[in-house]
Backbone as a printed PyTorch tensor [residue, N CA C, xyz], in Angstrom:
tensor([[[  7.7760, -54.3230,  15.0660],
         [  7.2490, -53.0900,  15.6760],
         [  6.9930, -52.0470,  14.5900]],

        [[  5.8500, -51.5930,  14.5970],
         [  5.5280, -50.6370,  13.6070],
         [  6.4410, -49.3650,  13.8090]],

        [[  6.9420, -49.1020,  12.7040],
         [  7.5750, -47.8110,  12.9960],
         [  6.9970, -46.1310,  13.3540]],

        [[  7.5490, -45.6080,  14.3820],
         [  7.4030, -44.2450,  15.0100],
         [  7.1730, -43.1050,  13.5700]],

        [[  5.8490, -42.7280,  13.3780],
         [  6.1020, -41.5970,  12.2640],
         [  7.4580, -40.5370,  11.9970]],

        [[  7.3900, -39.9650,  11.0230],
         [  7.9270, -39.4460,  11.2080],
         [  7.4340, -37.4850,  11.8550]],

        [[  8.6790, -36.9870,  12.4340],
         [  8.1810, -35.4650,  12.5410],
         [  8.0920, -34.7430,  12.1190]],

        [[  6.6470, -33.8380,  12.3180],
         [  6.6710, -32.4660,  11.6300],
         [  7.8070, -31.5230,  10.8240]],

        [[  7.0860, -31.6150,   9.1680],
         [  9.0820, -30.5090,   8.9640],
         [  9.0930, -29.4450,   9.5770]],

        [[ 10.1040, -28.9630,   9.8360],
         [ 10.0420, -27.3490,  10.6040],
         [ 10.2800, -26.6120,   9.4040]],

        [[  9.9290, -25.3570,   9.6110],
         [ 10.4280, -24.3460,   8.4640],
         [ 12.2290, -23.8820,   8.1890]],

        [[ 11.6070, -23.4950,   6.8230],
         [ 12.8520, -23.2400,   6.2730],
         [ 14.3410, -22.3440,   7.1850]],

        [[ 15.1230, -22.0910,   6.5590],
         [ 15.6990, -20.7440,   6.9330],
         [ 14.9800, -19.4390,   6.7050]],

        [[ 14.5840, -18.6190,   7.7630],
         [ 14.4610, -17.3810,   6.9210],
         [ 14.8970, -16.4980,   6.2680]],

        [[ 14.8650, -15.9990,   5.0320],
         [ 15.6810, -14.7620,   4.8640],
         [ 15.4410, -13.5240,   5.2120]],

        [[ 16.1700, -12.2200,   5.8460],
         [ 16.3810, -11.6490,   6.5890],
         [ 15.3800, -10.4920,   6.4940]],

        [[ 14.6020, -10.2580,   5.2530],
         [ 13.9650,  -9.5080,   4.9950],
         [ 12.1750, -10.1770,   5.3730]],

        [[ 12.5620, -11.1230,   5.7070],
         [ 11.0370, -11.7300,   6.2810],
         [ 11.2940, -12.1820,   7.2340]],

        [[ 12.0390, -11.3380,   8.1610],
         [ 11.9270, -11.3480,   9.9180],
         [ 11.5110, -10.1860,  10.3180]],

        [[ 10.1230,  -9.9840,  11.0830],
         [  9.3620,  -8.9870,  11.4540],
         [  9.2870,  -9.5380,  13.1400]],

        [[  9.8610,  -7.8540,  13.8530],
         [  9.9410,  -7.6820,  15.2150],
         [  8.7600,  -6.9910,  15.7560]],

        [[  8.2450,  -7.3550,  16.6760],
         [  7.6960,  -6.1280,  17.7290],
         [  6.5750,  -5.7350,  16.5690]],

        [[  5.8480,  -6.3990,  16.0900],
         [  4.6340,  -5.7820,  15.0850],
         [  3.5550,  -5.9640,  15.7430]],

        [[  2.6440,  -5.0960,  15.8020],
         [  1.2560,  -5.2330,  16.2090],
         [  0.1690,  -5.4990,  15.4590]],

        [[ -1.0380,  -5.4640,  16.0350],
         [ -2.0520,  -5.8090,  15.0300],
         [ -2.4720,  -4.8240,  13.8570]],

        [[ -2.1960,  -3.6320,  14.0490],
         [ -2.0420,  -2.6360,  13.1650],
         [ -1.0420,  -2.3330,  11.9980]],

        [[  0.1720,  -2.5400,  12.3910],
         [  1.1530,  -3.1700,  11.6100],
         [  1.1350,  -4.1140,  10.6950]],

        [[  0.1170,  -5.2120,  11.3500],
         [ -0.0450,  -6.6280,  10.3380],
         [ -0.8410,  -5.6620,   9.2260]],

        [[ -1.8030,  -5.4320,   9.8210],
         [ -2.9200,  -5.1320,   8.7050],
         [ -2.9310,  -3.7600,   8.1140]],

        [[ -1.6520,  -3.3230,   8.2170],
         [ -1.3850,  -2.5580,   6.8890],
         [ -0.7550,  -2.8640,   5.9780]],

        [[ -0.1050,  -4.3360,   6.0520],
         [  0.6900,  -5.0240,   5.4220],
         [  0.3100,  -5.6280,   4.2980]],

        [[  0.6710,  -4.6440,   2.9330],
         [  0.0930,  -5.3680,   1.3230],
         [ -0.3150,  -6.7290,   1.3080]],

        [[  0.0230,  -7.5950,   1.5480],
         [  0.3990,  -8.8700,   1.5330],
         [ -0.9430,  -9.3200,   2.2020]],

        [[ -1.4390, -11.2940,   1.9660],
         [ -2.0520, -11.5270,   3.1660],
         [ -1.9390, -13.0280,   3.0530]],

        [[ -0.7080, -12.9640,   2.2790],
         [ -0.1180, -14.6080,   2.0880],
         [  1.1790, -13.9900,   2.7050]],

        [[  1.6630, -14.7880,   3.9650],
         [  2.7490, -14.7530,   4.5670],
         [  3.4580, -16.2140,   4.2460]],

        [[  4.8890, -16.3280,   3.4100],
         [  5.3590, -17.5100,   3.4000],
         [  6.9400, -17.2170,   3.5450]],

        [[  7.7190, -18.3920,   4.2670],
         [  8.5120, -18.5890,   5.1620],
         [  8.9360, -17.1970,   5.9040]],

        [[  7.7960, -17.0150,   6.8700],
         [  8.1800, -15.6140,   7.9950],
         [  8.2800, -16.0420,   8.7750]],

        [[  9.2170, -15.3370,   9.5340],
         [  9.3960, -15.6030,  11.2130],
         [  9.4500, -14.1870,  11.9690]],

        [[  8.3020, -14.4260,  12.8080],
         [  7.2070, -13.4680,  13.3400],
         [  8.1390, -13.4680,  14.8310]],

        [[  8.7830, -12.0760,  15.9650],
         [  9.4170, -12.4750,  17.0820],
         [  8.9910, -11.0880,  17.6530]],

        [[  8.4530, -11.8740,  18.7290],
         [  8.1810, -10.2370,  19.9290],
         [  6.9430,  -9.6750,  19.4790]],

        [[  6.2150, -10.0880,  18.5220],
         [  5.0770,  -9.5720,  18.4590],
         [  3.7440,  -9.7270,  19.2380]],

        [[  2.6820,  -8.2550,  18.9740],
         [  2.0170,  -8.3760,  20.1010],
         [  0.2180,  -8.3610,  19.1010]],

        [[ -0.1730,  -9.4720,  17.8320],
         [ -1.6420,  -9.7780,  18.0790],
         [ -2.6340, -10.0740,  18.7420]],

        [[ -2.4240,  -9.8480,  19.8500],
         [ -3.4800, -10.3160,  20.4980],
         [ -5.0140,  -9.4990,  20.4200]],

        [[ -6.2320, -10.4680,  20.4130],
         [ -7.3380,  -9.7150,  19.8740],
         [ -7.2410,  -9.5260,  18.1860]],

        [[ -6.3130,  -9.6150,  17.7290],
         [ -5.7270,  -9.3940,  15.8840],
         [ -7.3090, -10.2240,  15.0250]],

        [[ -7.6000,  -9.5460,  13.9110],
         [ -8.3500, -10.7180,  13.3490],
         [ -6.9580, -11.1280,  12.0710]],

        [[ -7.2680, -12.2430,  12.1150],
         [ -6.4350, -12.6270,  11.1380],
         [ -6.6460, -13.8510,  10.1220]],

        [[ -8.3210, -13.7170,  10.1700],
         [ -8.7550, -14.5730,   9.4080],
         [ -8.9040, -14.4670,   8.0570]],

        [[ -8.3400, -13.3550,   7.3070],
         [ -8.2030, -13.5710,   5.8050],
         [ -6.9710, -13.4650,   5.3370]],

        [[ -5.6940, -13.8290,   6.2000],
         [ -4.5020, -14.2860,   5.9890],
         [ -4.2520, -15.7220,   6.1940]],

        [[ -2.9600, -16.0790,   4.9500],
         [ -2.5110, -17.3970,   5.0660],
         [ -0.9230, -17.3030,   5.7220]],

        [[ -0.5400, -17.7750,   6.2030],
         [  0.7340, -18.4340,   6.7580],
         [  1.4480, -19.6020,   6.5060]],

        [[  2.2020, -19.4120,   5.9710],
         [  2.9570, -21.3560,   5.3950],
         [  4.3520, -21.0780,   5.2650]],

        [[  4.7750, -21.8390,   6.0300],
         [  6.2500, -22.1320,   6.5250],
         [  6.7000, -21.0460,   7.5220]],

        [[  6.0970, -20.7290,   8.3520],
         [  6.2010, -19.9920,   8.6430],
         [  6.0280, -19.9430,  10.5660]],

        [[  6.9810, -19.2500,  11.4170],
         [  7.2740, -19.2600,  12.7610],
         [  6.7160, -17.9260,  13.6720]],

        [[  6.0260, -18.3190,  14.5780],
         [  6.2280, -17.0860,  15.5110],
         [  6.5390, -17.7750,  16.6030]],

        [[  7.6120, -16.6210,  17.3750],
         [  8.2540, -16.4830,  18.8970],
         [  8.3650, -15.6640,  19.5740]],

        [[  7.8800, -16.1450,  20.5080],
         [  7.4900, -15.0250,  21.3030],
         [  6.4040, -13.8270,  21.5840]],

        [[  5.5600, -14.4380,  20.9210],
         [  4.8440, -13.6600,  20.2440],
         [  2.7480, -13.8550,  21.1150]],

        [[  2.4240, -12.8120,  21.0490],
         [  0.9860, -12.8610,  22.1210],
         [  0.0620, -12.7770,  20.3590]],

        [[ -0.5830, -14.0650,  20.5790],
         [ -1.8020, -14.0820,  19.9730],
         [ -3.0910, -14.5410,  20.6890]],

        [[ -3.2180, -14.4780,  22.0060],
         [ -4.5650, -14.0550,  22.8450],
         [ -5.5390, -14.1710,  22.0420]],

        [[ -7.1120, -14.5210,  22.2460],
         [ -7.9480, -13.8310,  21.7470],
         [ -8.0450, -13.5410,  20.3900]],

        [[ -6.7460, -14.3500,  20.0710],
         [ -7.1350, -13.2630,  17.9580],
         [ -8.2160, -14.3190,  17.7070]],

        [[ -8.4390, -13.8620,  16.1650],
         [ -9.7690, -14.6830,  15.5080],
         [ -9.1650, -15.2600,  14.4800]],

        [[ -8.9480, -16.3170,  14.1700],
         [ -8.5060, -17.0140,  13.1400],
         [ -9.6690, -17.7830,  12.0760]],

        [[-10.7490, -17.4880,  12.0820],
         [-12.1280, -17.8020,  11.0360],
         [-11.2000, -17.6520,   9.9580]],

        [[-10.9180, -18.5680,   8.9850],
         [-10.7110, -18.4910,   7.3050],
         [ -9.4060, -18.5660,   7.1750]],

        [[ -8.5900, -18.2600,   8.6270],
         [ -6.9190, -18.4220,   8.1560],
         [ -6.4840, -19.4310,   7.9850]],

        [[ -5.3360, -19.5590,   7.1250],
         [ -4.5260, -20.7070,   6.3050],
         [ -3.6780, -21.0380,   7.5050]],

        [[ -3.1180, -21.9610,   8.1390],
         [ -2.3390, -22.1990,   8.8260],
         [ -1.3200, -23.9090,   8.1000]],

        [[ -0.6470, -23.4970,   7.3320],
         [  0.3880, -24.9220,   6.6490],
         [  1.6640, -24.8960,   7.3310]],

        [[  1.9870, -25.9320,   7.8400],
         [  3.7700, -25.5510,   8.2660],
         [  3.9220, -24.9010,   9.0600]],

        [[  3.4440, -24.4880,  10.3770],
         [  3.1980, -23.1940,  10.9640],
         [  4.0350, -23.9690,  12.6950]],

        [[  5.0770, -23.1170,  12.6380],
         [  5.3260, -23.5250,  14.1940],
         [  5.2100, -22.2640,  15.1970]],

        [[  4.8180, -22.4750,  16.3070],
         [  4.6330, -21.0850,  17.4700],
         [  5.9920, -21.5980,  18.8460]],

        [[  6.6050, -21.2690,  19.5050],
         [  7.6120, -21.2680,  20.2570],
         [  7.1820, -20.2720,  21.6500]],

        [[  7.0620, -20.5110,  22.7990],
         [  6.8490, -19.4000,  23.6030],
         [  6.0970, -18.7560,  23.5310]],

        [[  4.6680, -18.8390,  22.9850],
         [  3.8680, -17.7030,  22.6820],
         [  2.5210, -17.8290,  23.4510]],

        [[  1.7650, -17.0170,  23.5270],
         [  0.5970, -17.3570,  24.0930],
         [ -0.6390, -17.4980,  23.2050]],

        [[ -1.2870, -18.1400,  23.4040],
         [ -2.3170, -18.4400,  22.4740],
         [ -3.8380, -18.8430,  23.1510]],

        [[ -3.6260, -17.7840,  24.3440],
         [ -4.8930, -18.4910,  25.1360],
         [ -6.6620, -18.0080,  24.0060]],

        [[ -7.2290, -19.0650,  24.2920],
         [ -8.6370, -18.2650,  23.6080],
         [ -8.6730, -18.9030,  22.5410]],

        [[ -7.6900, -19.0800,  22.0260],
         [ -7.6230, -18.9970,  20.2740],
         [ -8.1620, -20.0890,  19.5430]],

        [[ -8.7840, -20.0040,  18.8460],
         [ -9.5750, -20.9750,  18.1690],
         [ -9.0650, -21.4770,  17.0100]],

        [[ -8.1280, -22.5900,  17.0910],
         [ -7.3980, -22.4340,  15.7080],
         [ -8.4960, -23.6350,  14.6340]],

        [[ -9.9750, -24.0810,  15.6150],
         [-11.0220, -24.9340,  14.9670],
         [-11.3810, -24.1400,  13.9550]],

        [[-11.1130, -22.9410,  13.6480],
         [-12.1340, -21.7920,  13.0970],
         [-10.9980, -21.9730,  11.2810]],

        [[ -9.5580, -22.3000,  11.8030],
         [ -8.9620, -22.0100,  10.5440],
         [ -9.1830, -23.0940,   9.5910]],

        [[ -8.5770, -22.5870,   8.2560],
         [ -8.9170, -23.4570,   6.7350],
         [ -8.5300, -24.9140,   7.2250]],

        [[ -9.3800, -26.0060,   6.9000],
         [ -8.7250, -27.5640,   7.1920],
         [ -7.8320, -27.6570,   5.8870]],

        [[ -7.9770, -26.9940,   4.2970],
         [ -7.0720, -27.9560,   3.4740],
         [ -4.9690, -27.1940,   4.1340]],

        [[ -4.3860, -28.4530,   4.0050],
         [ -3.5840, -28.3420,   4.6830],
         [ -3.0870, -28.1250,   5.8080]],

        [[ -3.5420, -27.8160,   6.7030],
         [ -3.6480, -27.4960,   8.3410],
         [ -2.6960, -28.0150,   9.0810]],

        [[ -1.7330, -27.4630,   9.4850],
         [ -0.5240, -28.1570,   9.9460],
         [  0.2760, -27.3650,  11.1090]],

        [[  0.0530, -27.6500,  12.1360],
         [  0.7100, -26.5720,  13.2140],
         [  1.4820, -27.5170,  14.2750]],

        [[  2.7630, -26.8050,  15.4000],
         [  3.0430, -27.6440,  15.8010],
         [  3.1480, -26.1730,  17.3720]],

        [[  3.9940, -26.5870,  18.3140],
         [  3.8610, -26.0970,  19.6600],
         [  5.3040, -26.0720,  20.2670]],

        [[  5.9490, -25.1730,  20.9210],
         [  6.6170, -25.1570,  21.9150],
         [  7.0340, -24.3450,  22.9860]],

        [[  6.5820, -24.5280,  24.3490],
         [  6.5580, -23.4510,  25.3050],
         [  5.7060, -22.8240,  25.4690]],

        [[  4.0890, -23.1060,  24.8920],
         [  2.8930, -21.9490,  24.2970],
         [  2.2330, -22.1580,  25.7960]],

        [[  1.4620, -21.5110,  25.5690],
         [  0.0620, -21.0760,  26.5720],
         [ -0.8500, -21.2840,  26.0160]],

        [[ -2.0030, -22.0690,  25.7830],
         [ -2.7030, -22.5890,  25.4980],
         [ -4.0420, -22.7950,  25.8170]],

        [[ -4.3520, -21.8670,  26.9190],
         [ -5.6100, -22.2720,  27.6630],
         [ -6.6190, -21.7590,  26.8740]],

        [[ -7.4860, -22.8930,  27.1580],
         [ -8.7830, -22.5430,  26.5400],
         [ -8.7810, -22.2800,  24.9440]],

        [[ -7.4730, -22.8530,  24.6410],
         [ -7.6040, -22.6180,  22.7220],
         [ -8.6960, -23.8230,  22.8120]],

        [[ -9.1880, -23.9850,  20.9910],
         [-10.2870, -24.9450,  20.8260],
         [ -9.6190, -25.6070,  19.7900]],

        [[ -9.6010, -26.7460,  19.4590],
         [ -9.0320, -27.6180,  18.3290],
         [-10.0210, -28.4430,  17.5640]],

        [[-11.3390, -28.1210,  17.7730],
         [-12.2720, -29.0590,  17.8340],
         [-12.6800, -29.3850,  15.7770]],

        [[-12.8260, -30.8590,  15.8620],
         [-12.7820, -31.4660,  14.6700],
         [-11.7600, -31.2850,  13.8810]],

        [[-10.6850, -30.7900,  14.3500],
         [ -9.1570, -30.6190,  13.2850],
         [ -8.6010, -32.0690,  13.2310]],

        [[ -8.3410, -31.9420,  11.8290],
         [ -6.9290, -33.3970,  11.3980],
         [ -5.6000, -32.5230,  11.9220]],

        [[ -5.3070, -33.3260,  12.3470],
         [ -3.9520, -32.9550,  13.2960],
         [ -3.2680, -34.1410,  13.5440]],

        [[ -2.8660, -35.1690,  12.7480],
         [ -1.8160, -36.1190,  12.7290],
         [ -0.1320, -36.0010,  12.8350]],

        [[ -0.1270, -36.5250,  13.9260],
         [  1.1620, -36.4890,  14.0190],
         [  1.9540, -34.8250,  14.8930]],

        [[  1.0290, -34.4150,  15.0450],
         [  1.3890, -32.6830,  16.0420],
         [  1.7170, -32.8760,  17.0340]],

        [[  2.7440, -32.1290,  17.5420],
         [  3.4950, -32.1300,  18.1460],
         [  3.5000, -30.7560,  19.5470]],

        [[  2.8800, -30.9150,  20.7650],
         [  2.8920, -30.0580,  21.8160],
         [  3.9390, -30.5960,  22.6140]],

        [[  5.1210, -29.5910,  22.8530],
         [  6.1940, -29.4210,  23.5500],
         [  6.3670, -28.8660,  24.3070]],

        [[  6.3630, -29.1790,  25.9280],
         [  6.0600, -27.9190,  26.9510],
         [  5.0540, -27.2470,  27.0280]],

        [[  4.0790, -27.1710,  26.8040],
         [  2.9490, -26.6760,  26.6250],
         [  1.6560, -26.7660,  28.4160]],

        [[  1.0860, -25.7720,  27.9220],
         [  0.2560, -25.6620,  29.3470],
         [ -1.0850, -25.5810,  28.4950]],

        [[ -1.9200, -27.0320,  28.5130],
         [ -3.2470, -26.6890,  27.8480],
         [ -4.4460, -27.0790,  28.9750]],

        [[ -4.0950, -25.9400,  29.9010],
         [ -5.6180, -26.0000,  30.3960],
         [ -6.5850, -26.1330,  30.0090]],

        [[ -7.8620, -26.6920,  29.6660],
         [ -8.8490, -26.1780,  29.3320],
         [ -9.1780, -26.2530,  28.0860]],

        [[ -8.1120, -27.1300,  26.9860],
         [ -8.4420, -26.9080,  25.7680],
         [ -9.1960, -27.5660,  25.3970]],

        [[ -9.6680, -27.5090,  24.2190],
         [-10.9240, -28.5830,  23.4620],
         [-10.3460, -29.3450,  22.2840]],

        [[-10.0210, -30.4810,  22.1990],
         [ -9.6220, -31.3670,  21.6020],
         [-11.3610, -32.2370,  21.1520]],

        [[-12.2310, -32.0020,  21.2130],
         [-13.5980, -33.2060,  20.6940],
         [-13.2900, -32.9970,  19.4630]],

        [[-13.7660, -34.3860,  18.7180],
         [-13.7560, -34.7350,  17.2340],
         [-12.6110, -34.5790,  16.6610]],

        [[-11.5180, -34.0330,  17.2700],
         [ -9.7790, -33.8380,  16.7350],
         [ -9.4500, -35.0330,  16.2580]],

        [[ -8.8280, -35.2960,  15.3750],
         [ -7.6110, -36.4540,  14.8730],
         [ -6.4470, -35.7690,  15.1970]],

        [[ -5.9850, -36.7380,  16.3490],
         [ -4.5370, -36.7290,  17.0810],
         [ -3.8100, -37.6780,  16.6750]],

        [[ -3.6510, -38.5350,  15.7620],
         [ -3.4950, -39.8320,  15.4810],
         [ -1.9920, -39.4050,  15.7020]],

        [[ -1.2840, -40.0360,  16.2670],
         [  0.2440, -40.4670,  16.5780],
         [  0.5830, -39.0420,  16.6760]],

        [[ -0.0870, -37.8740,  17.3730],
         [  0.0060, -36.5810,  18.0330],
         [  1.1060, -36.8870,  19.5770]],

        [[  1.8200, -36.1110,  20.0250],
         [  2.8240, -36.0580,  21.0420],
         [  2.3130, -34.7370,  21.8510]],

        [[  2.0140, -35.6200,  23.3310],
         [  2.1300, -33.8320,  24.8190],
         [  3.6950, -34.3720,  25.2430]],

        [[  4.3340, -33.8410,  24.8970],
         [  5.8910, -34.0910,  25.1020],
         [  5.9430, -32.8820,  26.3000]],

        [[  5.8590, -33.7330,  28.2410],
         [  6.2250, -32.4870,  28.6930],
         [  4.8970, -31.6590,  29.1820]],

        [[  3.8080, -31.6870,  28.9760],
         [  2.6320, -31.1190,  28.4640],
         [  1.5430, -30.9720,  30.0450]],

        [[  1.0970, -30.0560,  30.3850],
         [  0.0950, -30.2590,  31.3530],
         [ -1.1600, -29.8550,  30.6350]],

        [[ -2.2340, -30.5500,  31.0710],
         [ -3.6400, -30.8590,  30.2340],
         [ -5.0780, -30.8710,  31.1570]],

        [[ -4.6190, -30.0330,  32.0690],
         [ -5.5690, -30.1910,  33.2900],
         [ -7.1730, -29.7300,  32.6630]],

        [[ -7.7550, -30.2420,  32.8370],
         [ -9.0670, -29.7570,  32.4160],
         [ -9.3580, -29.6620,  31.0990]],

        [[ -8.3590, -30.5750,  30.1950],
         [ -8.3510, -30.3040,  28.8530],
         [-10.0070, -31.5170,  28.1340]],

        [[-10.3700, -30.7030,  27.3400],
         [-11.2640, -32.0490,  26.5830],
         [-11.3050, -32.9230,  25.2960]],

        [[-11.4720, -34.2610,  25.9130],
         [-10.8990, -35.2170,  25.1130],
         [-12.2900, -35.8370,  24.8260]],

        [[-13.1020, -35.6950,  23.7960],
         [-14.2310, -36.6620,  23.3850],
         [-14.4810, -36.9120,  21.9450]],

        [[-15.1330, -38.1190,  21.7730],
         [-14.7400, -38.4510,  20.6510],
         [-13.4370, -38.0030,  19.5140]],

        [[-12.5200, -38.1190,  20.2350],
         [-11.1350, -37.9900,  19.9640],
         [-10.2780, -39.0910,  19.5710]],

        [[ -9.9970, -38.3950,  17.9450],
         [ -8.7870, -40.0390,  17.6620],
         [ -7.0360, -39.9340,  18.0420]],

        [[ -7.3320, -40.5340,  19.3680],
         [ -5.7120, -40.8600,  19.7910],
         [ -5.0950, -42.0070,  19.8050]],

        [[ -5.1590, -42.8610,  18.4150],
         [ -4.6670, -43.4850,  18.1540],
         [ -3.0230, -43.3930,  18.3760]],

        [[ -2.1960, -43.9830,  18.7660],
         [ -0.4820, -44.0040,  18.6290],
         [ -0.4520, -42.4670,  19.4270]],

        [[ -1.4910, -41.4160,  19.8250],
         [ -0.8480, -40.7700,  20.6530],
         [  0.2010, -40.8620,  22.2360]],

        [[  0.9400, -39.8400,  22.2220],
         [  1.7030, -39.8310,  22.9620],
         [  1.5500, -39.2620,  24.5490]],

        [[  1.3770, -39.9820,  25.5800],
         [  0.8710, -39.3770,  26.6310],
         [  2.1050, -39.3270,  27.6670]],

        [[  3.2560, -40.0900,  27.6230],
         [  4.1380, -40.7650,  28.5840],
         [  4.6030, -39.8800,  29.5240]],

        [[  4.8500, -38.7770,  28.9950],
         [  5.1950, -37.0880,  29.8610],
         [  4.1600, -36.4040,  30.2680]],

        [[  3.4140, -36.2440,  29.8900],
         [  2.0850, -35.7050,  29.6890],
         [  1.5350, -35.8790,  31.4250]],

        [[  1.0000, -34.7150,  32.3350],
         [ -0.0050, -34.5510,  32.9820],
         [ -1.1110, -33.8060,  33.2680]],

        [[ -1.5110, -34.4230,  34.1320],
         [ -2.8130, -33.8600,  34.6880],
         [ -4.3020, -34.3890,  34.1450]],

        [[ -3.8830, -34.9920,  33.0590],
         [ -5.3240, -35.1370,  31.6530],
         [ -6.1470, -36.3100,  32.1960]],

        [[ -7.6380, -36.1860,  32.2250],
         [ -8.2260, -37.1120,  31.7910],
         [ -9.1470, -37.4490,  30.2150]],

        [[ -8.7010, -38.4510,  30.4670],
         [ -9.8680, -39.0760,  29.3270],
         [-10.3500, -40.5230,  29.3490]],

        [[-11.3830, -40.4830,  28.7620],
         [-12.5820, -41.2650,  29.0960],
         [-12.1270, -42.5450,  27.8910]],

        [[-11.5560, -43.9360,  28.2990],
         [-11.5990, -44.9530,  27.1820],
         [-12.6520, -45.3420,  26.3200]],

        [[-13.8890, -45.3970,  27.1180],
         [-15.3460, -45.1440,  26.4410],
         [-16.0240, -44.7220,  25.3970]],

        [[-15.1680, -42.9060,  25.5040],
         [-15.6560, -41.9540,  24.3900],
         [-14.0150, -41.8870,  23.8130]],

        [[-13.2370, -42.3310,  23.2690],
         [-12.4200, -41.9360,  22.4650],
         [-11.5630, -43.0480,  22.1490]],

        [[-10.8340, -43.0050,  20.9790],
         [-10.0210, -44.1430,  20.5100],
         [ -8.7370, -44.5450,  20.9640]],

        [[ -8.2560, -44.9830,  21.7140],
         [ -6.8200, -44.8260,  22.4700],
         [ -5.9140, -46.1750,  21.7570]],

        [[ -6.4250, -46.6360,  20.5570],
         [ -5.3430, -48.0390,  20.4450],
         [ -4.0670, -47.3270,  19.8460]],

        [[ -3.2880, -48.1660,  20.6140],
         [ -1.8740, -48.1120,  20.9010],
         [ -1.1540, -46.8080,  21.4960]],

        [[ -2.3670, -45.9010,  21.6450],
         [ -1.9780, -44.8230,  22.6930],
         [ -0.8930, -45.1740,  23.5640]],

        [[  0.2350, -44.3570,  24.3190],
         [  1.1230, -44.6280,  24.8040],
         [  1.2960, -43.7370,  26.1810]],

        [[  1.1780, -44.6270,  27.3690],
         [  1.0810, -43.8700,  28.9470],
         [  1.7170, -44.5310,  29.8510]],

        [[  2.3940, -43.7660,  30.4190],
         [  3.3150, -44.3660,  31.6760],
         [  2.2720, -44.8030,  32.9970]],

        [[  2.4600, -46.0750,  33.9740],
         [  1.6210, -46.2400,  34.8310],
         [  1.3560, -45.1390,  35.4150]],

        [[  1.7340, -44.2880,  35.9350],
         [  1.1900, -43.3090,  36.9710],
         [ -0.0130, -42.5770,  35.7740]],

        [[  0.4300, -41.8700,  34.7550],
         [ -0.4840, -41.5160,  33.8140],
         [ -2.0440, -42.3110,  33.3810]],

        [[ -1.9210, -43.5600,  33.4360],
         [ -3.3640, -44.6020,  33.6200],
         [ -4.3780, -44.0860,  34.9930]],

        [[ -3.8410, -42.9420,  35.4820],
         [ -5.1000, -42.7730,  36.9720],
         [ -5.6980, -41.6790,  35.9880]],

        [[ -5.5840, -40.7540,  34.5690],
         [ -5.8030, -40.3430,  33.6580],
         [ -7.3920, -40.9100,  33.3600]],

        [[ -7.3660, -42.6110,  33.2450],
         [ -7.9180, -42.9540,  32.1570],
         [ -9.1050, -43.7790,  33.0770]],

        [[ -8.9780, -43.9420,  34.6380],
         [ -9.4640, -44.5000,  34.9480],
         [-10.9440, -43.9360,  36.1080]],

        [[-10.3500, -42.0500,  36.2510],
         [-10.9790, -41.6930,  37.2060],
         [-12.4240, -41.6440,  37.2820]],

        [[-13.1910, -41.8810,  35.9260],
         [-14.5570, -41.7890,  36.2220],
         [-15.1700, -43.2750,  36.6790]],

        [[-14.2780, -44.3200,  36.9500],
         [-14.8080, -45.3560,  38.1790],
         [-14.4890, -45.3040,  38.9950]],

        [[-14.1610, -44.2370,  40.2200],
         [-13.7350, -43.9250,  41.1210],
         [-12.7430, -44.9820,  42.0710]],

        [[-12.1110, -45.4300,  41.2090],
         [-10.6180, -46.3260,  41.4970],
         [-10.1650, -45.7680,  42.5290]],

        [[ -9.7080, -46.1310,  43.4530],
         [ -8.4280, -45.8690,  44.3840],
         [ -6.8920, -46.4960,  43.9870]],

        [[ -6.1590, -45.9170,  43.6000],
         [ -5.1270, -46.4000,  43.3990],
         [ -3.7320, -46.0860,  44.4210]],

        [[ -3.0800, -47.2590,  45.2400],
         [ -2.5660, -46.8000,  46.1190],
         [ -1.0510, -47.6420,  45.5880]]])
């Protein structure tokens, strides 16, 4: 049996002077800096934020509303979000070298992921209505938990992805790569609905 990748590293410890509360988008961007590395971002409120000529690496937000921001040109390496909302958000728009994000508890609707390498990422609890996954590499990617209602899956590599928890999603075997993809029977009415199967 081929072995299970391994998981995303999480970030470091932070030290105490790069824990920022309750900051807004105004706050960010008076902030000297526009390389953020190992921060952990809590209670903050970007939403609408542009934050596309900042990098982020190793680095956490919780709790935190990024709605609507614009991420065109941002660095995203090592980057985990916890509880946060992220509806809108286009994280297709940020830098591909290094690109590394992972998920837990987020809001998700209508973010776009479209043509990102994203191997091995990890959505935990997550509510992705509506998102756009086309041209993504999901390769051995995890919805651990995950609802995906209306989410889009085309020409999408989900190779060794993880579906077993995962509802609501369809996708089309046709348009996307599913070998060794992994789905519990009830989850296969997923994969089958555009031949209008009855499954009883």
């Amino acid at each position: 049996m081929k072995p299970r990748a391994k998981p995303p590293r999480k970030p470091p410890i932070f030290p105490a002077e790069n824990r920022f509360e309750r900051w807004d988008a105004a706050t960010l961007a008076a902030h000297p800096d526009t390389e953020f590395e190992q921060c952990h971002f809590i209670g903050c409120d970007f939403s609408g934020a542009a934050l596309g000529a900042l990098r982020f690496s190793d680095c956490l937000f919780e709790r935190c509303n990024l709605a609507s921001a614009t991420l065109a040109g941002a660095g995203m390496q090592n980057v985990g979000f916890t509880d946060c909302k992220l509806s809108g958000v286009q994280f297709a728009a940020c830098r591909d070298f290094l690109f590394e994000v992972r998920f837990e508890g987020c809001q998700l609707h209508y973010a776009s992921f479209f043509g990102k390498k994203m191997r091995g990422t990890r959505f935990v609890s997550c509510s992705l209505t509506d998102a756009d996954f086309t041209s993504a590499d999901l390769t051995e990617a995890a919805f651990q938990d995950c609802t995906l209602q209306g989410a889009v899956f085309r020409s999408t590599q989900l190779t060794a992805a993880d579906f077993t928890t995962a509802s609501q999603f369809s996708i089309d075997p046709d348009g996307n790569t599913l070998t060794n993809a992994r789905f519990t029977l009830p989850g296969l009415l997923g994969l089958v609905g555009k031949y209008g199967i009855i499954v009883e």
